[in-house]
C-alpha positions in Angstrom: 93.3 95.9 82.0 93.7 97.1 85.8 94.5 100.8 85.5 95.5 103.4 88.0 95.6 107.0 87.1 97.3 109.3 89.4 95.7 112.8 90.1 92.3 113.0 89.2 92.8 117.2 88.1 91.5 118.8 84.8 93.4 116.5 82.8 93.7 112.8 84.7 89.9 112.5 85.7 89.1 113.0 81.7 92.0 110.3 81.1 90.6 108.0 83.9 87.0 108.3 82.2 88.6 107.5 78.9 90.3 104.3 79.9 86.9 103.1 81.5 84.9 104.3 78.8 87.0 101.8 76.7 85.9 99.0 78.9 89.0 99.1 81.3 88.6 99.1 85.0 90.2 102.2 86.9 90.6 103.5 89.7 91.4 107.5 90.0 94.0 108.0 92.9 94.1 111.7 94.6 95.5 113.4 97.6 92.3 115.4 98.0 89.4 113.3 99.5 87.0 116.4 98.4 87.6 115.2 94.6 87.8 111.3 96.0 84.2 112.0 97.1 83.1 113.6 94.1 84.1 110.8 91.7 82.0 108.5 94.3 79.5 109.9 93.0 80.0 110.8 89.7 80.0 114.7 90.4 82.6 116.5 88.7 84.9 118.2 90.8 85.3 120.7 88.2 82.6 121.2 85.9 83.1 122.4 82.3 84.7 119.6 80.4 82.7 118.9 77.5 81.2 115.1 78.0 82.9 114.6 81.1 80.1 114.6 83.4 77.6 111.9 80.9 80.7 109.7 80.9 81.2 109.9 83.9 78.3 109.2 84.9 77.9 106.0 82.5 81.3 104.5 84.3 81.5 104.4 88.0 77.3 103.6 87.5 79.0 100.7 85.2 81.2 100.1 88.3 84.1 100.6 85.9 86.0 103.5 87.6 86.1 104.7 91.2 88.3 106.7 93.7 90.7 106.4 96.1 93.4 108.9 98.4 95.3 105.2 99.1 97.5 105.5 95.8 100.2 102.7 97.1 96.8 100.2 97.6 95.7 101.2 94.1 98.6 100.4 91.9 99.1 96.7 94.0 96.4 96.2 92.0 96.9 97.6 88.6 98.8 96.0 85.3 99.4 99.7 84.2 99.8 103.1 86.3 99.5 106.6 84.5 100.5 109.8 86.7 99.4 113.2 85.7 100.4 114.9 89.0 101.5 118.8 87.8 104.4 120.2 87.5 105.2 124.2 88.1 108.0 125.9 88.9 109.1 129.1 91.0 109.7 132.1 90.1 112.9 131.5 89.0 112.0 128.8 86.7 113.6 126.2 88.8 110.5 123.1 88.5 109.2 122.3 92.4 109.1 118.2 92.1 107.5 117.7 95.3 104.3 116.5 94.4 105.5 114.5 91.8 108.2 113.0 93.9 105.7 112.0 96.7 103.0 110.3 94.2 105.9 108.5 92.8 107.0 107.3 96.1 103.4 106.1 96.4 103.3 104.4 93.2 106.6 102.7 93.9 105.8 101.1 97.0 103.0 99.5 95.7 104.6 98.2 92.2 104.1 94.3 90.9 106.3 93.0 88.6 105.7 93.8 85.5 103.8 96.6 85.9 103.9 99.9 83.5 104.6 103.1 84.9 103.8 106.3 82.5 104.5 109.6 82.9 101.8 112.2 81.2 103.1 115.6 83.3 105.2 117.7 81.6 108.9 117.3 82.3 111.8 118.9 81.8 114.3 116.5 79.2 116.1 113.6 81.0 113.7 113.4 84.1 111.8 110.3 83.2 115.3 108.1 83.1 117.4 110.7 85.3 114.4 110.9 88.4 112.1 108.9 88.0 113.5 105.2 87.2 115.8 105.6 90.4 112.9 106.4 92.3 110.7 103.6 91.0 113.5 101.2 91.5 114.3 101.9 95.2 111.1 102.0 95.9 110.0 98.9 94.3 112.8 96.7 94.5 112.1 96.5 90.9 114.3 96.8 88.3 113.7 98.3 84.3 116.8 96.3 83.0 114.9 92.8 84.1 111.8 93.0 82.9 110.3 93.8 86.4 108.9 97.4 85.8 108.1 99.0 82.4 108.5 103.1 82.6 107.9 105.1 79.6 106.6 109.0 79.5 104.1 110.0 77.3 103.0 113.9 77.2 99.1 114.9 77.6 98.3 117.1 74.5 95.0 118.1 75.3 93.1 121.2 75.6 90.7 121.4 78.9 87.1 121.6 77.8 88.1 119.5 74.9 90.0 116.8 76.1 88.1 113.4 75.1 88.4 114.9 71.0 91.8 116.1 71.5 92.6 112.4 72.8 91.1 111.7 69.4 92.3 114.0 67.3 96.2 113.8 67.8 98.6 111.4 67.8 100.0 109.7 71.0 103.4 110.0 71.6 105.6 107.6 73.9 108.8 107.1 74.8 110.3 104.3 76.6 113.5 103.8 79.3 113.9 100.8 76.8 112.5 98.8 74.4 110.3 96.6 76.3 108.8 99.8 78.1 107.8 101.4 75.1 106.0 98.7 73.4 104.1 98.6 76.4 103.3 101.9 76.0 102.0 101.8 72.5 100.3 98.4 73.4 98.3 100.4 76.2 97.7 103.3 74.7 96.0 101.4 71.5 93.9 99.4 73.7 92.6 102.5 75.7 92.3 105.7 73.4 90.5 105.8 69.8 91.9 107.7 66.7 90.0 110.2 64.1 92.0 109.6 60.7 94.1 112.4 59.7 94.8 112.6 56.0 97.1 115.7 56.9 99.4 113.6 58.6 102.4 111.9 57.0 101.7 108.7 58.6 98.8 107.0 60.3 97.0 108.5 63.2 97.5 106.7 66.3 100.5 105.6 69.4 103.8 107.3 68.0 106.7 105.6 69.3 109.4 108.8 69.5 112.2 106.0 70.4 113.2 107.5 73.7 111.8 109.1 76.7 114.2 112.1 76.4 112.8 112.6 73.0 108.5 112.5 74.0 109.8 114.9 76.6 111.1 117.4 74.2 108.2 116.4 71.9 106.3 118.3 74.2 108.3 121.0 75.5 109.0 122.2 72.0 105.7 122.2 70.7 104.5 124.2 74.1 107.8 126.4 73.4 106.8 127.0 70.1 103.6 128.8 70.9 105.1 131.1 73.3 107.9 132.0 70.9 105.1 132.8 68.3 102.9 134.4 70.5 106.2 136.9 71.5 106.5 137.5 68.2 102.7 138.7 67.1 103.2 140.6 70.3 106.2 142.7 69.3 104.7 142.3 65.7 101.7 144.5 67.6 103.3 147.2 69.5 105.7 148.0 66.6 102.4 148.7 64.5 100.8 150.7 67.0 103.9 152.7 67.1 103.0 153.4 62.9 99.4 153.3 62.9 98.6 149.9 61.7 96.3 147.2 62.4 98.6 144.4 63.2 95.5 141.4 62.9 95.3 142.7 59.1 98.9 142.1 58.9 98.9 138.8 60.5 96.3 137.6 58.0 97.4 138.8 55.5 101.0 137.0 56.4 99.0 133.8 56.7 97.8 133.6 53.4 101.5 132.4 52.6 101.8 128.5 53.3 105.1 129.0 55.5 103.7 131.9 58.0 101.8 131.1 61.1 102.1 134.0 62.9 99.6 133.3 66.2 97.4 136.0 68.1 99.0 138.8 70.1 97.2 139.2 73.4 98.1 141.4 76.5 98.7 138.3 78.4 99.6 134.5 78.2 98.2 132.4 80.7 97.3 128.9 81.7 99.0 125.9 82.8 101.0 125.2 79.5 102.5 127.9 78.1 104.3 130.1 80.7 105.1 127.3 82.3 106.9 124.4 80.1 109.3 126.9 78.3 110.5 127.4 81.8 111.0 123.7 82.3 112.8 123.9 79.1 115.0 126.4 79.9 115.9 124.8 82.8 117.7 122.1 80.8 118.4 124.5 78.0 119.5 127.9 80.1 121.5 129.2 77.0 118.5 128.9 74.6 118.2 133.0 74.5 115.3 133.0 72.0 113.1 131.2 74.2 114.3 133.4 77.1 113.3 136.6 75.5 110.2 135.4 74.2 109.0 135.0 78.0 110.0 137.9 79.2 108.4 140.0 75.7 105.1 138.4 76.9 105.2 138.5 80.6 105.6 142.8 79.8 102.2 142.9 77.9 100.6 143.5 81.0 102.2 146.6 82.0 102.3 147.6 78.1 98.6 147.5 78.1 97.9 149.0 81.1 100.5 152.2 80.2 98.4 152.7 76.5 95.4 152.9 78.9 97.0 155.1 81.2 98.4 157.3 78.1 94.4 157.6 76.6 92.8 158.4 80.0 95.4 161.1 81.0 96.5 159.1 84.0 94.6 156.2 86.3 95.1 157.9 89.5 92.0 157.7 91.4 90.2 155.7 88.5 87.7 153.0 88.3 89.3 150.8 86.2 87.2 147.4 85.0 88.8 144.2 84.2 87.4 142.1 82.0 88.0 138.9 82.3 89.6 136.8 85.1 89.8 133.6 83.2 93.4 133.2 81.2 91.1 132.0 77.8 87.7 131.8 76.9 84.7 129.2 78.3 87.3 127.6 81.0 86.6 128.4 84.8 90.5 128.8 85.4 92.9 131.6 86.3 96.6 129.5 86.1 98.7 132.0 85.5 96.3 134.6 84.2 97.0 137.9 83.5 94.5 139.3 85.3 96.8 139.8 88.0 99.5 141.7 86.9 97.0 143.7 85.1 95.5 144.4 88.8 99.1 145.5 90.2 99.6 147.6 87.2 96.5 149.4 87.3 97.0 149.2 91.2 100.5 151.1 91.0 99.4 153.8 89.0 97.1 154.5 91.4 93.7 153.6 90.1 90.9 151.3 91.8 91.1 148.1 89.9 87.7 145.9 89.4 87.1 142.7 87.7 84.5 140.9 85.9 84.0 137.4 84.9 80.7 135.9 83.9 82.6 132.1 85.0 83.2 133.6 88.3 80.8 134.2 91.5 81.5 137.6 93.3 83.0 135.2 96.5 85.1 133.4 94.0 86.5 136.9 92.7 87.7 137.9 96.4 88.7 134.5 97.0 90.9 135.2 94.6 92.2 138.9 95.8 89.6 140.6 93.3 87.2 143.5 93.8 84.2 142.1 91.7 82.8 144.3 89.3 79.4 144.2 88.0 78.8 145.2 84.1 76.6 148.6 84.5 78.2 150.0 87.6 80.3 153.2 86.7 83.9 153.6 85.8 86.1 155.2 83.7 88.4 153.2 81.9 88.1 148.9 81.1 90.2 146.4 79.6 89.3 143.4 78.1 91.3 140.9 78.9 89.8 137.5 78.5 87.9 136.9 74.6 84.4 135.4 76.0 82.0 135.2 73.3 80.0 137.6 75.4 82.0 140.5 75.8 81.8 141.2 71.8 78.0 142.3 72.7 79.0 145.1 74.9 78.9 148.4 74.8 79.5 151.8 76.8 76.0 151.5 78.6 77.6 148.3 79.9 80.3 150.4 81.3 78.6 153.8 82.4 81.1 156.8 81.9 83.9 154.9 80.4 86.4 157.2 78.5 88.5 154.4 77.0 88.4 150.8 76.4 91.2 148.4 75.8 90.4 145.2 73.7 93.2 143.1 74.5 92.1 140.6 72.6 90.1 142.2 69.7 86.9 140.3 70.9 84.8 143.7 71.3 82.7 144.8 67.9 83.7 148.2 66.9 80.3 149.6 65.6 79.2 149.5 69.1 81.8 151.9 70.5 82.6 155.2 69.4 86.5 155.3 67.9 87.5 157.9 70.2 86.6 155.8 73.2 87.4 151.8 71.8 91.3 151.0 71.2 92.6 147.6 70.3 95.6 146.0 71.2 98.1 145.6 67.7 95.8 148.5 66.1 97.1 152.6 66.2 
């Protein structure tokens, strides 16, 4: 097949290396011509995905993938179109579609008949058919009720940094505008993705047709939802037990012995593109579902809850050194989408202490790019938190932070015989 993938970011260069890798030929369409140029020449814009850069080396060498900003050009070409362009939303929850809305202007205007249009962004329930069809439509001349267009949305369900065996390891799930539309969709998505067997599952591993779009939208949203919900829960799970003196993490696994409980990880922040994000998009649709709305706002306060327990150790952060550490929102990926990292720096900030952070993903220019005072491990200070779990941060110890009175693990990462109790706390632990 003639492919097209549409925003060549974190997730759609992987996907566009996956399709070639297959033996498709695709071309990668982006708005930036700094990642257009990079593809060229098989240089990852973003390194860090694990494989990526082999693969992609193997297919545009194997003339099977290149890059272009001309997305309208592109997709006169291709049998089947695939848009990941993101979706976010302000800070009222209300999703911004116009990025989306412009690539599918693009892709519209340069529609054949018979072409398949998918979806892979997260969206809010309805906006495949409500949005996007009318859009495709005017813009193509085409119609979905003919024949002359296919459109069906299928949600990405990958992790970044493990995104070609997360494509392998769950099932693909479609929804179609129609009937027509989604057996297109499984028909593409079995010829271009591969599928580990899963004996766990109650049917076979592979394209799941949901029977709607509206229905692989909620897919999504409600397995994203889920995960905050959870996570609110652990979190209030851990402040209630430091408020008796117990260690919430022996709570939680001993909880999860029991087949029904799968109580996740408190952390003093949620971050990345997925999860404070798509419950928002859900919301949006859904603005009376108050479990969901309380769960957000229980783990948008663990910021300022960890930063007070660090304030209530030390006596006060006025005039303080105060080390971050950790600027990434999770462990091993350059990224700071929505980290916490910077509401902990405002709540350190307003309680008057000098807030520095470390990251051993980030350059010191890439820290102040980003509004951070870089902080170097052996340089003085007085209190730290720990707010991202790299692997490395369980090695260190007070002479890695010279004069530090207290430490906050947020994540539980740091290994107590190297810290004396007085000095080490840990969040979900009296």
């Amino acid at each position: 097949m003639n492919i097209v993938v549409v925003a060549l970011g974190k997730i759609g260069l992987p996907l566009a290396v996956q399709y070639a890798w297959s033996g498709h030929s695709v071309v990668g369409a982006d708005v930036n011509p700094a990642v257009v140029a990079d593809v060229a020449v098989a240089r990852e814009p973003s390194p860090g995905e694990a494989h990526l850069a082999q693969r992609l080396a193997e297919v545009v060498g194997a003339g099977r993938l290149r890059a272009t900003t001309d997305t309208t050009a592109a997709v006169r070409g291709a049998e089947a179109v695939v848009i990941v362009v993101p979706l976010v939303t302000d800070g009222a929850g209300v999703p911004d579609f116009g990025a989306l809305d412009a690539a599918t202007a693009a892709v519209a205007a340069g529609l054949q008949p018979g072409t398949l249009v998918l979806f892979e962004t997260t969206l809010p329930v309805g906006v495949t058919r409500g949005r996007f069809l009318p859009a495709l439509e005017q813009g193509s001349g085409l119609r979905a009720a003919d024949g002359g267009l296919h459109l069906a949305f299928s949600p990405e369900r990958v992790l970044t940094g493990r995104v070609f065996a997360d494509l392998r390891r769950y099932p693909k799930l479609v929804g179609g505008v129609d009937g027509a539309s989604a057996a297109a969709a499984v028909h593409f998505y079995g010829e271009v993705l591969q599928f580990d067997e899963r004996p766990d599952l109650d049917r076979p591993n592979g394209v799941w047709d949901l029977g709607s779009a509206e229905a692989a939208e909620l897919a999504k949203l409600a397995e994203t939802t889920y995960r905050d919900v959870n996570i609110a829960l652990a979190n209030q799970l851990a402040l209630y037990a430091e408020s008796h003196g117990i260690d919430v993490h022996q709570v939680i696994a001993a909880s999860n012995s029991q087949p029904y409980s799968h109580l996740h990880t408190p952390g003093m922040s949620v971050g990345g593109h997925c999860i404070p994000v798509y419950p928002r998009l859900f919301l949006w649709g859904a603005p009376g579902a108050t479990v969901v709305t309380a769960a957000r706002e229980a783990n948008l306060a663990m910021p300022a809850h960890a930063v007070a327990r660090l304030a209530e150790r030390a006596g006060g952060l006025s005039g303080a050194r105060v080390a971050v550490l950790g600027a990434a929102y999770r462990a091993g990926v350059k990224e700071t989408a929505f980290s916490g990292v910077f509401s902990l720096v405002e709540e350190v900030r307003a309680r008057g202490g000098h807030p520095l952070v470390h990251d051993p993903l980030f350059s010191d220019a890439e820290l102040v790019a980003l509004g951070l005072q870089p902080y170097h491990l052996g340089e003085p200070v007085d209190a730290a938190l720990v707010h991202t779990d790299h692997p490395g941060y369980s090695e260190i110890g007070p002479d890695d932070l010279p004069g530090v009175r207290v430490l906050l693990d947020g994540r539980r990462v740091t290994t107590a015989a190297r810290w004396p109790a007085e000095v080490r706390l840990v969040l979900g632990a009296g």
